[in-house]
C-alpha positions, 0 to 999 in steps of 0.5 A: 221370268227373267229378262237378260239384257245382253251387253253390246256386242253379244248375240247370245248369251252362249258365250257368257253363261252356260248351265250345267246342271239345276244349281252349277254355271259357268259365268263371265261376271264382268259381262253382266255388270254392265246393264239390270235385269228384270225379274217379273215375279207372280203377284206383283205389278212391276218387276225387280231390278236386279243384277244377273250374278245376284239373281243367280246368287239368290237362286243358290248357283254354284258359279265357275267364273271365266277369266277374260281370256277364256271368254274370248276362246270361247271355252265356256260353250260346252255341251253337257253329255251326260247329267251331273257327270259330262261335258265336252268342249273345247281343248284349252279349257284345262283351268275350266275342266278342273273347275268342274272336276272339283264339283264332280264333273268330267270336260271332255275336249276336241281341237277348236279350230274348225268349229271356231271358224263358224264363230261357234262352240260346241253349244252352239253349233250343235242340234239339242241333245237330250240327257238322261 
């Protein structure tokens, strides 16, 4: 398994990486040039260090980087509707959703006001949904 540490001042990591699908993510890379992971592989007795945007590099991700701007609005957190096909998140999220439209996908968007007064986005503010 891997583990991430979250660089300080993060909770989560919702607000810095969300998957979308097996091999597509939206990432913030600057968050996580900051501190190594370890990666605990089967059959060895000390983990790998290695940085998050490499790990996902080495596992074939497609990543849709985030600009500073878009992680403080949050506009990574977005909630997947529909497999390999939908999601919805918040409005603003125009560069993001057109991103995603390049690699098939449609961004959904409502206004971000109400949620964002929890100090949340649509990914983390919701129960788990399930997609078929």
């Amino acid at each position: 398994f891997l583990e991430v540490p979250l660089p300080f001042g993060f909770i989560h990591i919702d607000g810095i990486f969300m998957v979308l699908d097996e091999k597509l993510c939206l990432v913030h890379k600057p968050s996580f040039q900051v501190f190594p992971c370890m990666l605990y592989e089967a059959g060895k007795a000390e983990p790998r260090h290695v940085m998050f945007t490499d790990f996902l590099e080495e596992r074939g991700f497609d990543c849709i980087e985030l600009t500073d701007q878009e992680r403080v609005d949050g506009l990574l957190n977005v909630v997947v509707t529909q497999r390999g096909k939908r999601a919805i998140g918040f409005a603003g999220a125009e560069r993001i959703g057109a991103e995603m439209a390049k690699r098939g996908w449609q961004l959904d968007s409502f206004p971000s006001e109400e949620l964002f007064l929890g100090n949340g986005g649509a990914h983390c503010m919701t129960c788990p949904v399930w997609v078929e």
